[in-house]
C-alpha positions as CSV (number, residue, x, y, z in Angstrom):
1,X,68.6,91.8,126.5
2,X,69.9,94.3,128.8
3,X,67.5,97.4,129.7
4,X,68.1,100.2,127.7
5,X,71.1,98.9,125.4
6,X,69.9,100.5,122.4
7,X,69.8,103.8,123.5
8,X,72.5,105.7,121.8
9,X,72.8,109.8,122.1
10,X,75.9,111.8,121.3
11,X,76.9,114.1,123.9
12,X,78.4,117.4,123.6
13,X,82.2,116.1,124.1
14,X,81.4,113.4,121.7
15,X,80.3,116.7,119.2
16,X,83.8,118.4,120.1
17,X,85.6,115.1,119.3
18,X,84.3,114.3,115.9
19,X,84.5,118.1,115.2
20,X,88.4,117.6,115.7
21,X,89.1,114.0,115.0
22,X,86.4,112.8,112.3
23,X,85.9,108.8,113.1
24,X,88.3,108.9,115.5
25,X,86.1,110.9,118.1
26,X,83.0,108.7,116.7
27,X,85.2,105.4,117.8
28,X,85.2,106.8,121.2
29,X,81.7,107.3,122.1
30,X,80.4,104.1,119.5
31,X,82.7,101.8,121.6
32,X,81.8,102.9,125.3
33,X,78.3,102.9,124.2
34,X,78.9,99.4,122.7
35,X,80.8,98.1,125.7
36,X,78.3,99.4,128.5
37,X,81.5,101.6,129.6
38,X,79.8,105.0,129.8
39,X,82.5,106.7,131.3
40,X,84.7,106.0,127.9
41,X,82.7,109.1,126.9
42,X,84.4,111.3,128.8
43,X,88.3,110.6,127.6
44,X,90.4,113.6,125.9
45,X,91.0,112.1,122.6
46,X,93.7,114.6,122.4
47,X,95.6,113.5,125.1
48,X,96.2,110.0,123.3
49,X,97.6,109.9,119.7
50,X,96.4,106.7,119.6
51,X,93.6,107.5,120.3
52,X,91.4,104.2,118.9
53,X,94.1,101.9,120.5
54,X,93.2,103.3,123.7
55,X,89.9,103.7,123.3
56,X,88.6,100.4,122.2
57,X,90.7,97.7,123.5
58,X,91.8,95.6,126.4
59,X,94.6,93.9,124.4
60,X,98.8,94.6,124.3
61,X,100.9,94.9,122.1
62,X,102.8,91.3,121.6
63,X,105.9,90.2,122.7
64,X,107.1,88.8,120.2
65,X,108.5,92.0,118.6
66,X,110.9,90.7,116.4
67,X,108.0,88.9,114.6
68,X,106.4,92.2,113.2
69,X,106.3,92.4,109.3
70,X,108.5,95.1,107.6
71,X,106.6,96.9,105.0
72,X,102.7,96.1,105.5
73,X,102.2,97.6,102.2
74,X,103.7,95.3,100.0
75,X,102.2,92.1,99.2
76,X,103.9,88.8,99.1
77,X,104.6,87.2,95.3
78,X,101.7,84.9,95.3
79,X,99.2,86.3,93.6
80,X,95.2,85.2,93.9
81,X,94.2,83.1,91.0
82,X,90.4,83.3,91.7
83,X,87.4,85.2,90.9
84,X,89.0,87.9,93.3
85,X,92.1,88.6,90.9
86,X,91.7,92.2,90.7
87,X,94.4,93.7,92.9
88,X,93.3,95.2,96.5
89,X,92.9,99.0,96.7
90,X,93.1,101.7,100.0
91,X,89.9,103.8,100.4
92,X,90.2,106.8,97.8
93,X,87.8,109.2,99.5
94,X,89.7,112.6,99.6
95,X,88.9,113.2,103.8
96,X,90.8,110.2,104.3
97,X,93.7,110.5,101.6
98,X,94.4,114.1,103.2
99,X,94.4,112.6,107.0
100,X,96.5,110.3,106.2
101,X,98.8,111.7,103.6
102,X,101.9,111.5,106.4
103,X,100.9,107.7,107.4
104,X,99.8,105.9,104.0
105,X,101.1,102.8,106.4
106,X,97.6,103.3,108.4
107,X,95.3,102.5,105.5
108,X,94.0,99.3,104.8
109,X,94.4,97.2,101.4
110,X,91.4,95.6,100.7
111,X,89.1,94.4,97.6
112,X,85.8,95.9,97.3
113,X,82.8,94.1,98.0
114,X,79.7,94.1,99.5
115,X,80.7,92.5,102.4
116,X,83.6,95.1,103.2
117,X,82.2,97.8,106.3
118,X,81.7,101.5,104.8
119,X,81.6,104.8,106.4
120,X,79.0,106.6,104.2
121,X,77.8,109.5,106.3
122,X,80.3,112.4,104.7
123,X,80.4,114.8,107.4
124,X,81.5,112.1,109.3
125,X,84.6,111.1,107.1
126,X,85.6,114.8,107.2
127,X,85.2,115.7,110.5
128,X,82.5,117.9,110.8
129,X,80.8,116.7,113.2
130,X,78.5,119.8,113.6
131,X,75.1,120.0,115.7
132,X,72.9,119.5,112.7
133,X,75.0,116.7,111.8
134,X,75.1,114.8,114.7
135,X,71.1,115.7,115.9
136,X,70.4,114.0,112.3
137,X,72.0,110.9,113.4
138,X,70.4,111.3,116.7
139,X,67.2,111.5,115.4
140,X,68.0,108.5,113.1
141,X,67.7,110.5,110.1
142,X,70.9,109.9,108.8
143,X,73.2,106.5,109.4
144,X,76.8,106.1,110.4
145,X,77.3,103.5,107.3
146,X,77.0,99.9,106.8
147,X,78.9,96.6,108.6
148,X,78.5,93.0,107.2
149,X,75.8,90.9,108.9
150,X,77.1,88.1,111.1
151,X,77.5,84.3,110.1
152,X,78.6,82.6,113.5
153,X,80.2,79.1,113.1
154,X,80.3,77.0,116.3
155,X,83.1,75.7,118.2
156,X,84.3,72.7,116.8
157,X,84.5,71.4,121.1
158,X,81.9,71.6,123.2
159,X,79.4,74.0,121.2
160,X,77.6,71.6,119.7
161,X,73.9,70.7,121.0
162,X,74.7,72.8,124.2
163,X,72.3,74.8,125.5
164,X,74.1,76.6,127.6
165,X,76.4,77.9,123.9
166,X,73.7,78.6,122.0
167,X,71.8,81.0,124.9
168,X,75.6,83.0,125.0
169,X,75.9,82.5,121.0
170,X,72.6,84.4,120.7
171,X,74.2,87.2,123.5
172,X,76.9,87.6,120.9
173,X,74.9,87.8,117.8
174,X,72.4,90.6,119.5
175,X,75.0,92.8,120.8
176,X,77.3,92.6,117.4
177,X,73.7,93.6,116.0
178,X,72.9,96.3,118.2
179,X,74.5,99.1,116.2
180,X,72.0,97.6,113.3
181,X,69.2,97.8,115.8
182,X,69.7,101.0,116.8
183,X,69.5,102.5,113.8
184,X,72.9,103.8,113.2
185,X,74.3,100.9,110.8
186,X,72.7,99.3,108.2
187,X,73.5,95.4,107.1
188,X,75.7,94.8,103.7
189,X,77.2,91.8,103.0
190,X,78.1,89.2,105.6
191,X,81.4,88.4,107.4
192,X,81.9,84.5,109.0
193,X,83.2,84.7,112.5
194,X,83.6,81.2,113.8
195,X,83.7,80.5,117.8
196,X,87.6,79.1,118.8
197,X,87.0,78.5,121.9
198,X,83.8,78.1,124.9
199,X,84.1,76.8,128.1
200,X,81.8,77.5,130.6
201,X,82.6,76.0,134.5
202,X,79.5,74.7,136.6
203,X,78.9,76.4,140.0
204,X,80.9,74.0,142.3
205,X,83.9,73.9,139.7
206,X,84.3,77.8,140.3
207,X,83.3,77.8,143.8
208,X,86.8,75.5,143.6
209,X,89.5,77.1,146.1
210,X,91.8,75.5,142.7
211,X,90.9,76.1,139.7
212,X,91.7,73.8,137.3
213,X,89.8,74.8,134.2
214,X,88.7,78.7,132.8
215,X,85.5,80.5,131.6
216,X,86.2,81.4,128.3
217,X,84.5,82.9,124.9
218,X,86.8,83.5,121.9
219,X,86.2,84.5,118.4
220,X,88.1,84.1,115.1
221,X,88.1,85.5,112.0
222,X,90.3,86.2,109.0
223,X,91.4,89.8,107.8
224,X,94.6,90.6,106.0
225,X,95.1,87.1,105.3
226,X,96.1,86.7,109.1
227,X,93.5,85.1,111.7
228,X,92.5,87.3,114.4
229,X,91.6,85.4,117.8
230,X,90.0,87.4,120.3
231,X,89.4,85.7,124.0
232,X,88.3,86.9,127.0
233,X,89.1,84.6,130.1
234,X,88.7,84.0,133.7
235,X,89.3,82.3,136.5
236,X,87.5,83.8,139.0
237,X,84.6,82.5,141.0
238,X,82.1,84.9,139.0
239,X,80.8,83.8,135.9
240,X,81.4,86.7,133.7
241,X,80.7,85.3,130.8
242,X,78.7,87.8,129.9
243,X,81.2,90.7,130.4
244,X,82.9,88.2,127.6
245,X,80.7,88.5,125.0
246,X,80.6,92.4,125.5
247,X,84.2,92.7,125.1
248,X,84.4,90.7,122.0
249,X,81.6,92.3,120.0
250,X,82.8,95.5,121.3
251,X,85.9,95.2,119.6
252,X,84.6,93.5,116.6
253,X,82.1,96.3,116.2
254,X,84.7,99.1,116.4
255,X,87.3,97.3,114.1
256,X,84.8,96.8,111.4
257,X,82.1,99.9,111.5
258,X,84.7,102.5,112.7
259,X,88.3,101.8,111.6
260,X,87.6,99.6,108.4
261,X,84.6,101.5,107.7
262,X,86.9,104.2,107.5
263,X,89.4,101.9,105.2
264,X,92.1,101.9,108.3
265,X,93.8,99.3,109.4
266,X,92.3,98.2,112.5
267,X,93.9,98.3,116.1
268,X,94.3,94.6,115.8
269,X,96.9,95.0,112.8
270,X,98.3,98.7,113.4
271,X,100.2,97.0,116.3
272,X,102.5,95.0,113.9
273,X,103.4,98.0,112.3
274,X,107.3,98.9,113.0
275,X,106.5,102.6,113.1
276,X,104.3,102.1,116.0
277,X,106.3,102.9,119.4
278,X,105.6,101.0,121.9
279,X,104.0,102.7,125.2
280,X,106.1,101.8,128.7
281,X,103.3,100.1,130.1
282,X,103.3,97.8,127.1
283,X,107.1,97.5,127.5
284,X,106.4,96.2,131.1
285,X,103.9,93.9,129.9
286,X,106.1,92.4,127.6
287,X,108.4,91.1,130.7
288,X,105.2,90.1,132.6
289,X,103.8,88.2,129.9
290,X,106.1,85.2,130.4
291,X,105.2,85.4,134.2
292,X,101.1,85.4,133.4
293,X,101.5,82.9,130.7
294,X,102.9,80.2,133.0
295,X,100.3,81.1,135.5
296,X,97.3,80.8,133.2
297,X,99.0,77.1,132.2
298,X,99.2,75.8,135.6
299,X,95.3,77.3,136.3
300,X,93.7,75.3,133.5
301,X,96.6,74.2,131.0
302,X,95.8,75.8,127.8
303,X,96.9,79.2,126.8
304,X,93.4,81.0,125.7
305,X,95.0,84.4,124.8
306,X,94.1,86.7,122.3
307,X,96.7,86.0,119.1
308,X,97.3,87.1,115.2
309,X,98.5,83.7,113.3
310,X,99.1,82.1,109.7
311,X,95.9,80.8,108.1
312,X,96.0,77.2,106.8
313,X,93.1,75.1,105.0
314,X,91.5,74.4,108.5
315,X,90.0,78.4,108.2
316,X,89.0,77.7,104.9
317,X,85.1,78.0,106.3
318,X,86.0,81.5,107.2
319,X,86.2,82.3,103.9
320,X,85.7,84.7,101.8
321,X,87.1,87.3,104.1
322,X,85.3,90.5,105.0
323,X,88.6,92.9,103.4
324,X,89.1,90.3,100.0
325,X,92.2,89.5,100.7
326,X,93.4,85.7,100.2
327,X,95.1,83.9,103.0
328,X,98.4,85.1,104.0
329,X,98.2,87.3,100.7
330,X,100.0,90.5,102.3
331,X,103.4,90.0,104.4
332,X,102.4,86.6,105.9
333,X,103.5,85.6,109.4
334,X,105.6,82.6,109.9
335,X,104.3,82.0,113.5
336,X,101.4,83.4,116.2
337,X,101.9,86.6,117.9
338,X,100.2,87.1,120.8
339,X,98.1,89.8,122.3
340,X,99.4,90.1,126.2
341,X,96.3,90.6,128.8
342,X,97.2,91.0,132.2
């Protein structure tokens, strides 16, 4: 465990942020803190009008544009025949109706349950943010809200009875915990998060002047009916496999006990959203992607980036899923869309 990880304080921007933006501002400093990347703190959320997508992610927008659903609020024809029949809802609390009054597209369509991540701290979800506030949850005295406790399946290649998986597996699991730990979260419920992919290259493999395989830690999981990959990659000689895991519970953290706790879509699926204009760097990745694609194929042969995709009966394990909603339930995709790193 790193030195010091639990240690969480809101500074005085981070006050001035929450004051102004509600969750939003809270993203901010919950996500550097989460991440290790202390200098997050000190970002304008002002200056960014999106500002979670910029805050919390290292992924693109996809270039496969013309993939994007139309209408994310209107569900498909096949309705669920289970126990979970009732029809999915958007989060009702007044703070969050009013903020969103102008984007109802933002807000995410779920069915209660346990397992579903909640914002219960009020003066949170309406943006108060003042000292008292924020000195109570610096003291502990009062907690942010509650995220599901983690169920991590292994890889189906190369995690089982490997030492080396289960010492990172256990990185993962204690880092996605740390908000719990810290005494900002509580546990409810439980959301299954199954490893796609770990690779892990021996010294003289990456002291290689070729490479011919990656380092690599991804994660899956179901939410709006889609699967959600999230990888982080590498070739270089460094094993940052660590910096990996960070990354990935990072973002999982954020979606779940910031932006669904909230009842907003997360990052992950706002980026599908027509309405959403794309920035110009993200237009320039889009005509790079192709480029860095190839290259990741000829340096290890198998394309390891971070992608939304149709479910099928192989993620029935990840089942039920943390928001309710039944696989490809709400405007299902006909084919992966990726996330572009570069």
């Amino acid at each position: 465990m790193v030195e010091g990880f639990f240690v969480f304080e809101l500074k005085v921007r981070d006050v001035k942020n929450i004051k102004k933006f509600g969750f939003l501002g809270l993203a901010f400093a919950l996500n550097a803190w989460a991440v290790g990347n202390e200098g997050a703190l000190g970002l304008d959320v002002e200056k960014d009008s999106a500002a979670v997508a910029s805050s919390i992610t290292i992924i693109d927008q996809p270039a496969v544009a013309s993939q994007v659903i139309s209408e994310v609020t209107n569900l498909s024809e096949k309705k669920p025949t289970d126990s979970l029949a009732n029809e999915p809802i958007v989060n009702q609390n007044p703070s969050i109706q009013a903020r969103y009054a102008d984007k109802k597209h933002l807000l995410l369509r779920y069915r209660k349950s346990e397992n579903m991540p909640e914002i219960t701290n009020s003066l949170v979800l309406e943006g108060i943010g003042d000292k008292e506030a924020m000195d109570r949850i610096n003291q502990r005295k009062d907690k942010i809200g509650t995220i599901p406790r983690l169920v991590l399946l292994p890889c189906s290649d190369g995690c089982a009875n490997n030492k080396d998986y289960e010492k990172v597996a256990a990185a993962f699991q204690e880092r996605y915990a740390a908000p719990v730990q810290a005494g900002l979260y509580e546990f409810r419920g439980q959301i299954k998060v199954k490893v796609r992919w770990y690779q892990e290259r021996g010294m003289f493999e990456r002291m290689s002047p070729i490479p011919t395989r990656k380092d690599v830690f991804a994660i899956s999981f179901p939410l709006e009916g889609k699967l959600i990959t999230l990888s982080s990659y590498s070739i270089a000689k460094k094993n940052e496999m660590s910096t990996f895991v960070t990354k990935t519970s990072g973002l999982l953290n954020t979606a779940l006990g910031i932006e669904m706790g909230a009842g907003v879509k997360p990052y992950l699926l706002q980026f599908l959203l027509p309405e959403n204009e794309r920035s110009l760097m993200v237009k320039v990745n889009d005509g790079l992607a192709p480029i860095v694609k190839g290259i990741d194929k000829i340096f290890g042969g198998v394309d390891y980036s971070s992608r939304i995709e149709p479910m099928t009966s192989a993620d029935d394990e990840l089942l039920p899923a943390v928001d309710g909603i039944l696989p490809n339930e709400i405007n299902p995709l006909k084919e992966p869309v990726f996330y572009n790193h570069l």
